[in-house]
C-alpha positions, 0 to 999 in steps of 0.5 A: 410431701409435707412441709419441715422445719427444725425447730430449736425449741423442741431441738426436732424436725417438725411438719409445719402446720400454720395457725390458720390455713393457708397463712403464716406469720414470721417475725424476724429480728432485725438489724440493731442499727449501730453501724454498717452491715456485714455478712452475717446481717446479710446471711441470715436476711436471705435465709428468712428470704428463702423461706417466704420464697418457698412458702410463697410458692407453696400457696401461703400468705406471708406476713413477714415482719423485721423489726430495726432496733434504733434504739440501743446503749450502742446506737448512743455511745456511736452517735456521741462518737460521731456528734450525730443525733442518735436517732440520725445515725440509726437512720443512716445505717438503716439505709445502709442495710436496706439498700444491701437487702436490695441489692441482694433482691431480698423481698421487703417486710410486709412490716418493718417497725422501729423499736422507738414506735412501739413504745406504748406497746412496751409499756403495757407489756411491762405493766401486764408483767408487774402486775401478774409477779413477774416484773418488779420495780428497781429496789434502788428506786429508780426507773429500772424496771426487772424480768424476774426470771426466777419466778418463771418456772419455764425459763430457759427452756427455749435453751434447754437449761435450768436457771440454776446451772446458768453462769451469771453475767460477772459483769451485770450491773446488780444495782437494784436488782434481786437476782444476777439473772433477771434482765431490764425490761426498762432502763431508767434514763443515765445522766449524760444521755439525750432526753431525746432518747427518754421516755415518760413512764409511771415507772419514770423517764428511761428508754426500753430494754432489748428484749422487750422491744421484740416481745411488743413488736411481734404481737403487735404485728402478729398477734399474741400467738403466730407461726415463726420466729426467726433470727441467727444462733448468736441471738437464741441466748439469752435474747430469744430465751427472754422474749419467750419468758416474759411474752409467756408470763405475760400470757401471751403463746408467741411463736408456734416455731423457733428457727435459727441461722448458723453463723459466719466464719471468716477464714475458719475464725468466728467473725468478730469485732475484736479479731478485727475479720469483720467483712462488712456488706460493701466489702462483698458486694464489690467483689461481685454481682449481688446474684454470685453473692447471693448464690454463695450466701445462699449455698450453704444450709441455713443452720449451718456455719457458712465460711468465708474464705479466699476464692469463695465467690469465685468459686460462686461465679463459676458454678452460677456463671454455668447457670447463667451459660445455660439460660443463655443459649437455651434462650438463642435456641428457643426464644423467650421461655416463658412459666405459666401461673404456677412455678411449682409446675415446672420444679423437679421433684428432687428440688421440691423434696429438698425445700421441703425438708427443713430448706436444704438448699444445698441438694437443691441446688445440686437438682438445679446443677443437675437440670442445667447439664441435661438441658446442655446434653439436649441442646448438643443432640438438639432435642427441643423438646427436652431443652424446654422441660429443662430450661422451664425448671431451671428459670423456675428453680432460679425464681424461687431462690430469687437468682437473677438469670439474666446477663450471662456474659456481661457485667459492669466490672472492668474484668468483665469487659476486658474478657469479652474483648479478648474472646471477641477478638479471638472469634473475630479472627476464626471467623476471618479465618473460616471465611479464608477457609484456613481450617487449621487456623479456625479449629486452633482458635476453638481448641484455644477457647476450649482449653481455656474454659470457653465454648463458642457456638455459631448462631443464625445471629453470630457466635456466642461465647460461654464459660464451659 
């Protein structure tokens, strides 16, 4: 089946076709590394995530490039804050998300460039700008240097607007510009900031504008033309309308395809600083292992809003604690189950349809859910043969969305551990008693554990447990 995405230029689903055979090229926009990460960083990583996965089972060579903004007016005024060097805070809090990507097992970039190493590429990108019309200098004479978005015809078409019918920023410093909607490509050096955050230019000491730093980084990495462009909805305007103008104006084709995330609420409310309902990455992932957490940002369809509410991991844990369930006692009744060279020999036809069509991770997982119930309805009338067909999906299913399927009913929490004490008191006692041959009280105990969500089963090995 053929390959789709929804592409936000066009607004349409369209069969994915790479520039050059058997290779894709994504450039994703990453973290502007002011403070500490949250869940809608986290949410739209996994997504791209998800992706690289799948094109990666369907035989691509991914090149992935996430850029770290380490340059910014808010990575200055926190650093002031703080009394940090501002290129010490952006490192800080880069770590910060690495190491949440990590714990979530999203893959690493092929390339991760900071913006402050790309400046040279900047440069030559506003110069080829001011020399084809469409940058200027600062009318004030100072190191600004301007996007005149007017002069480009195209504007606003990533967007779908007319620059006319565009509302003007009310609050857009004007000084030295010609019109309210053209945008810094760079930004002269303000009295009072580092001169270590300046730059030597022949348009003179500044730094670079947002926008730009993007434009440099994908063609540096990607070249002028490549297949992806990825990023959250919050992002499509008017910071991806204005990387697609002036890499076009500049001569450059950019993306072939244009994916956006859908955003985070929180209780049903847009997460935002001033509402003060940001759920920050910490937060989540010390309510749950990174693989509930992950299932949970995952479950939703990308380009769809994903609600955080209470008892949503929860919920998470249950539907993947089931998973896991499976994968356990298939695993005590066939020993290790091992996939060949190729997971997409294992995959059901239903997931495969799914991923296809524009990463519809929802009815996805409903194929995986689906598999693990006829992998239990095998394991209760013992039929091998079946048990393994499922098993081998599920654990192919699982790897390509990068779930780890491994500790069923352990975990590091103190919850965890309390559980599994309880029940293992509870089996000790029906072993005790069917060892008695008190039969009443040995069936007691499993009708106890079974009203309870639990399901034991006797084993060569012993009796396991598994939430039902």
């Amino acid at each position: 089946m053929t390959f789709s995405l929804f592409d936000s230029r066009t607004q349409s689903l369209r069969a994915f076709v790479p520039l050059n055979e058997g290779q894709v090229g994504i450039y994703l926009c990453g973290p502007t590394v002011q403070g500490l990460p949250h869940v809608g960083h986290l949410r739209s990583a996994l997504v791209y995530d998800q992706l690289r996965r799948w094109l990666e089972v369907k035989g691509f060579d991914v090149t992935l490039v996430r850029n770290v903004t380490d340059i910014d007016d808010k990575v200055l005024e926190n650093a002031d804050n703080t009394g940090e060097e501002w290129w010490a805070l952006a490192y800080r809090f880069e770590v910060e998300f690495n190491k949440a990507y990590s714990l979530l097992a999203i893959k690493p970039p092929t390339y991760e460039p900071r913006a402050t190493g790309a400046i040279p590429e900047m440069i030559a990108l506003i110069e080829r700008l001011i020399e084809a019309g469409y940058a200027y200098r600062a009318e004030d004479d100072s190191a600004n240097v301007y996007f005149a978005a007017d002069k480009w015809a195209d504007y606003g078409e990533l967007t779908n607007q007319r620059i006319h019918d565009m509302d003007a920023d009310a609050e857009a410093d004007l000084r030295g510009k010609r019109s309210p909607h053209d945008f810094a490509l760079w930004k002269a050096q303000k009295l009072g900031e580092p001169e270590s955050a300046a730059w030597s230019t022949p348009f003179g000491e500044g730094r670079p504008g947002w926008h730009i730093e993007c434009s440099a980084m994908a063609t540096k990495y990607l070249g002028s033309n490549f297949d992806i462009h990825g990023g959250g909805l919050d992002l499509r305007f008017p910071h991806h309308e204005n990387e697609l103008a002036q890499s076009r104006a500049a001569g450059d084709k950019f993306a072939n395809y244009w994916l956006h995330n859908g955003l985070v609420n929180v209780q049903g409310q847009k997460m935002s600083k001033s509402l003060g309902n940001s759920i920050f990455a910490a937060d989540l992932l010390g309510q749950a292992k990174p693989a509930v957490v992950r299932y949970y940002l995952g479950s939703a369809h990308y380009r769809s809003v994903l609600d955080y509410h209470d008892g949503v991991l929860t919920e998470a844990e249950t539907a993947f604690g089931r998973i896991q369930n499976f994968v356990s006692r298939a695993q005590r009744s066939l020993g290790d189950i091992h996939l060949g060279a190729q997971v997409i020999d294992y995959l059901p036809e239903a997931f495969i349809t799914a991923m296809d069509e524009d990463l519809a991770i929802p009815a996805a997982l409903a194929s995986l859910h689906d598999t693990v119930r006829e992998g239990n309805t095998a394991l209760d009338s013992n039929d091998q043969a079946a048990l393994l067909k499922a098993a081998q999906s599920v654990i192919a299913m699982l790897d390509v969305l990068g779930l780890d399927h491994s500790d069923a009913n352990s975990g590091d929490n103190g919850e965890s551990r309390v559980l599994d004490a309880l029940i293992q008191g509870l089996i000790a006692e029906r072993n005790a008693a069917r060892a008695a041959k008190d039969f009443a009280r040995s069936d007691a105990i499993r009708d106890q554990l079974k009203a309870a969500g639990v399901s034991i089963e006797d084993a060569a090995d012993g009796t396991h447990w598994s939430v039902i």
